[in-house]
C-alpha positions in Angstrom: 0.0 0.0 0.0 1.3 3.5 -0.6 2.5 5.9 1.8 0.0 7.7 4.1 2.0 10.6 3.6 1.3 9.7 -0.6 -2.4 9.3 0.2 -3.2 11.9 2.5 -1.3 14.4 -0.4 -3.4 13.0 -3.1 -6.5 13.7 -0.5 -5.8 16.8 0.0 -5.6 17.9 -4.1 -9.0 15.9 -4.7 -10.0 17.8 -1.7 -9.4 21.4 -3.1 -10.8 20.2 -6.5 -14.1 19.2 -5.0 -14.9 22.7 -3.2 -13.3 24.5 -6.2 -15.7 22.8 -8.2 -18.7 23.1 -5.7 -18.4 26.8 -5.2 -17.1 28.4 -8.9 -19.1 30.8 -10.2 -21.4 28.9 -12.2 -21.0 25.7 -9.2 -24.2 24.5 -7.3 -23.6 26.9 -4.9 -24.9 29.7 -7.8 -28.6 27.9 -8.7 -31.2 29.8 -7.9 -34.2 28.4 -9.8 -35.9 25.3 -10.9 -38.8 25.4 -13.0 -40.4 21.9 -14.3 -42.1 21.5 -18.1 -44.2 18.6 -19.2 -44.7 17.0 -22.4 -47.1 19.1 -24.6 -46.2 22.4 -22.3 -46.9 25.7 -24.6 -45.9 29.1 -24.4 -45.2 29.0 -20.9 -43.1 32.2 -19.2 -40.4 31.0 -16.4 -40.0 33.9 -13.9 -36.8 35.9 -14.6 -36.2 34.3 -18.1 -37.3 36.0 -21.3 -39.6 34.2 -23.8 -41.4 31.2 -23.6 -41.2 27.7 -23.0 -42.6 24.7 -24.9 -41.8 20.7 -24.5 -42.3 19.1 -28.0 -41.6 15.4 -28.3 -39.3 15.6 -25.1 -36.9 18.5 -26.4 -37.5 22.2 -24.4 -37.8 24.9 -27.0 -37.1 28.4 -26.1 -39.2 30.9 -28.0 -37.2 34.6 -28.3 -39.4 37.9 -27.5 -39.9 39.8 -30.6 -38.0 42.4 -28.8 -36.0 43.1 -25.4 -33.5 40.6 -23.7 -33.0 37.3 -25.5 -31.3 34.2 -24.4 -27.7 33.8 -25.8 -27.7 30.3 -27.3 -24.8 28.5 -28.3 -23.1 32.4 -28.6 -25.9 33.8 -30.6 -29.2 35.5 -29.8 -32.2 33.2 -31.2 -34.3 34.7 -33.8 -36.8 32.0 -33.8 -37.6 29.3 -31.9 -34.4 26.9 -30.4 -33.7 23.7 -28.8 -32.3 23.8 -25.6 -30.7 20.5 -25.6 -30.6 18.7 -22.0 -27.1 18.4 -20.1 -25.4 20.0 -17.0 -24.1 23.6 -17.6 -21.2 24.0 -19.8 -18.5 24.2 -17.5 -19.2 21.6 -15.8 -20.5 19.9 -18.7 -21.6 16.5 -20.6 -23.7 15.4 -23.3 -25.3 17.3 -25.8 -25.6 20.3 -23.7 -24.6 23.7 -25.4 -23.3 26.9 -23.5 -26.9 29.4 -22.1 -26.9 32.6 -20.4 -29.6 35.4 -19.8 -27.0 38.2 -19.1 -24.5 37.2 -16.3 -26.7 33.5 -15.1 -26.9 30.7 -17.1 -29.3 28.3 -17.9 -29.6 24.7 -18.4 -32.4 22.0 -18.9 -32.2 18.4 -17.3 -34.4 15.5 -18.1 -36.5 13.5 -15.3 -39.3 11.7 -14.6 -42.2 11.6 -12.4 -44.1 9.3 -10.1 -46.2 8.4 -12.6 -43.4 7.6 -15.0 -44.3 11.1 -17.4 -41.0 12.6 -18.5 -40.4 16.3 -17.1 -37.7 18.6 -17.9 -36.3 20.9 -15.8 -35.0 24.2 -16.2 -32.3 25.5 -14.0 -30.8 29.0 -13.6 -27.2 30.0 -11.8 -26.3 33.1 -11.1 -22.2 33.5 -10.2 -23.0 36.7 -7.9 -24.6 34.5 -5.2 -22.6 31.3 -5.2 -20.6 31.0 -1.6 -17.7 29.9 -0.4 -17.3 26.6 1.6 -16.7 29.0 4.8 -20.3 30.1 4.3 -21.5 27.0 4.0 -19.8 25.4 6.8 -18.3 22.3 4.6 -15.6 20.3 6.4 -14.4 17.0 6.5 -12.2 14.6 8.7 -8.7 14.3 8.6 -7.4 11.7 6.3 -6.8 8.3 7.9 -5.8 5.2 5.7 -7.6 3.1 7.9 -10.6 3.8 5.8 -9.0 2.9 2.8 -10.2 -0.8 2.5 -9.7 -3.4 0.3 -12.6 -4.5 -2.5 -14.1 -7.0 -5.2 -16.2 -5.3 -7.8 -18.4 -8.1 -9.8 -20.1 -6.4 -13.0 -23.2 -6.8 -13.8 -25.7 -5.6 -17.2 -26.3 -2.5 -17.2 -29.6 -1.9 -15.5 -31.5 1.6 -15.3 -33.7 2.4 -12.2 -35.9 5.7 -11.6 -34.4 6.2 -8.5 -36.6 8.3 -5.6 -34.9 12.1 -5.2 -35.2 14.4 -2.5 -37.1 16.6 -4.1 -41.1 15.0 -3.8 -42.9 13.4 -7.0 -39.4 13.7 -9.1 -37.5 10.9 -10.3 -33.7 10.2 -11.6 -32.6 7.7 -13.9 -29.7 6.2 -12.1 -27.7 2.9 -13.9 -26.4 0.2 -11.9 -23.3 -1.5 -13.2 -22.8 -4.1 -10.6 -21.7 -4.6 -6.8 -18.8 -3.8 -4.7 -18.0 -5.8 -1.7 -15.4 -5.0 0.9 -15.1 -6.1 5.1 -14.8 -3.9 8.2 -14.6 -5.5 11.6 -14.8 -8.9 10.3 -18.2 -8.1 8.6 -18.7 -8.4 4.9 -20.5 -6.1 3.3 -22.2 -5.6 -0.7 -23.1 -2.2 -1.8 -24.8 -1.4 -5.5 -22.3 0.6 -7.9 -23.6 3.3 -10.1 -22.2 3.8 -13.9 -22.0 7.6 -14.3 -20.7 8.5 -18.5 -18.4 10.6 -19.2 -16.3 12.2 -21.0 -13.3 9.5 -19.9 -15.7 6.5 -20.0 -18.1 5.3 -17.2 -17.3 7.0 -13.3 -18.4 4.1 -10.8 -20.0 5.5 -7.7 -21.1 4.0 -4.6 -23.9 5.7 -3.0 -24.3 5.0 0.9 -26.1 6.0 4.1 -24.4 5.2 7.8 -25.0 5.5 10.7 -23.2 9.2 10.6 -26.0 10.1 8.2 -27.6 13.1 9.6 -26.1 13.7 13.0 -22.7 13.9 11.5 -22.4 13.6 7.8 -25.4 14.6 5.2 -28.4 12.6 5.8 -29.1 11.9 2.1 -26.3 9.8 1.9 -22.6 10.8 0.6 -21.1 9.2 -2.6 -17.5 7.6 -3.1 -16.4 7.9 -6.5 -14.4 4.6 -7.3 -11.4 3.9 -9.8 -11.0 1.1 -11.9 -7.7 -1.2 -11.7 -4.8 1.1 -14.1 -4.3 -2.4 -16.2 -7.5 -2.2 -18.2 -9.2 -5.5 -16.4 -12.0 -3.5 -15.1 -11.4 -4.1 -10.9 -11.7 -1.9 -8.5 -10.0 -3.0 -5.5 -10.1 -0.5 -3.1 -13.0 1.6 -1.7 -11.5 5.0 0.1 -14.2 6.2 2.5 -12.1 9.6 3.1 -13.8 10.2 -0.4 -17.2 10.6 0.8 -19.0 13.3 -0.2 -22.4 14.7 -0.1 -24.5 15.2 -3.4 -25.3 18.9 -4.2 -28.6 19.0 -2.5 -26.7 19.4 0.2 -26.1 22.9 -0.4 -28.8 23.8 -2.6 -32.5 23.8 -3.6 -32.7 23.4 -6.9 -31.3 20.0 -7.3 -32.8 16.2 -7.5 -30.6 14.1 -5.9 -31.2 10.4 -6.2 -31.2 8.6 -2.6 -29.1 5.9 -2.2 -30.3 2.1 -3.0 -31.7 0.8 -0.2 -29.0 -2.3 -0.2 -26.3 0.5 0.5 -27.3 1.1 3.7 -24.1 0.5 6.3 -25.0 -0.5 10.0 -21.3 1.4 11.2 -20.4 4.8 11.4 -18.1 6.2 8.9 -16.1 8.6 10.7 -14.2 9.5 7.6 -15.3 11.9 4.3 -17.1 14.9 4.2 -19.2 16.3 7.2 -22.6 17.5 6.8 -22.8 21.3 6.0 -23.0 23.7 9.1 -26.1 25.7 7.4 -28.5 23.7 6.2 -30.8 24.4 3.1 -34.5 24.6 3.6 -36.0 22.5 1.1 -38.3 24.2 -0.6 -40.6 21.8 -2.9 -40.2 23.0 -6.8 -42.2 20.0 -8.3 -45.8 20.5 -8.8 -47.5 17.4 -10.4 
């Protein structure tokens, strides 16, 4: 095993990425709206955006005013109706997504479901001149310690999509399980579900877990471990690193839908180790009407 001096470096790096990320101007610390669309949704006006708003065969179109502010789209101001294609925000960006602003914020649309299994679309807003530092949030985490650092067996599995449940009421997230990861801790074996996120380097496992920290220590949503896969191409992961634990971004914001963890992932141990829960909590604020 490496050095802890080698690990607790490479900790601290990820570490400053991962707020650095968070809190950037256009991070999640900047969303300050969430408006939801339906299928067959027509010249709807979103509060603080110009236009309208229509969903046509699951793609959100964007209608320009005939005069006034207009979106910017892609680097040019629609003159007729536009896709807004679905995807995170450009800078932090993946799939189809192009680059949106309305003046300084910018805008992006995200696909989901509902309870009743309707697609919705979402559309968020971030504006960089609210997004806080992770002072003002309160984010911290405990000190690395390689006894966390365990050893594990990944066995892959097909590809299987679920509509996971998501903090925010009567929305649901399509989540992909690629298989199961299991490791030991005090003599005790353990199996948690791995998530497949794509990316631009191939597919990100995840494992998504509540313990019994969740809530009086760390977020009560669960936190997330992103895994690597074994350097030699084989497609292992043998180690799970628990200082990696991190809460999703509904943490520190409204106007996300995280999923919540599978129900299998569920540890009966407190993982002192990771990311602690925010000092100042968000309200949640419902933004899903059915």
């Amino acid at each position: 095993m490496p050095t802890t001096e080698h690990l607790a470096g490479q900790w601290r790096e990820w570490r400053h990425t991962r707020v650095s990320e968070l809190t950037r101007p256009y991070g999640w610390t900047a969303l300050v709206a969430q408006y939801w669309l339906h299928e067959g949704t027509s010249g709807k006006t979103l509060d603080g955006l110009p236009g309208t708003w229509a969903v046509t065969d699951g793609r959100v179109i964007f209608t320009p005013p005939e005069s006034g502010p207009n979106l910017s789209v892609n680097g040019e101001y629609p003159t007729s109706p536009v896709e807004i294609p679905t995807g995170r925000n450009q800078t932090y960006g993946h799939g189809a997504s192009v680059p949106v602003y309305f003046g300084d914020r910018e805008v992006e649309t995200v696909p989901r479901t509902n309870d009743a299994g309707d697609r919705i679309l979402g559309v968020r807003v971030r504006d960089p001149h609210v997004s806080v530092s992770a002072a003002e949030i309160g984010l911290t985490a405990f000190d690395y310690d390689p006894a966390w650092r365990l050893p594990a067996v990944f066995t892959p599995a097909e590809r299987n999509d679920v509509e996971a449940v998501t903090v925010e009421t009567g929305v649901r997230e399509t989540t992909t399980q690629i298989g199961t990861l299991a490791f030991e801790h005090d003599g005790a074996r353990y199996e948690l579900v791995l998530i497949g996120k794509d990316s631009a380097h191939g597919v990100q496992p995840v494992a998504h877990v509540r313990d019994r920290t969740s809530g009086p220590i760390s977020y009560g949503a669960g936190r997330v471990i992103e895994l690597q896969f074994s350097e030699d191409g084989e497609g292992r992961i043998d180690v799970i690193d628990f200082n990696y634990a991190h809460a999703l971004p509904c943490a520190v914001t409204n106007f996300v839908t995280c999923p919540l963890p599978p129900a299998q992932n569920s540890l009966d141990f407190e993982v002192l180790a990771g990311e602690k829960k925010p000092a100042n909590d968000v309200a949640r604020v419902l933004t899903y009407e059915a």
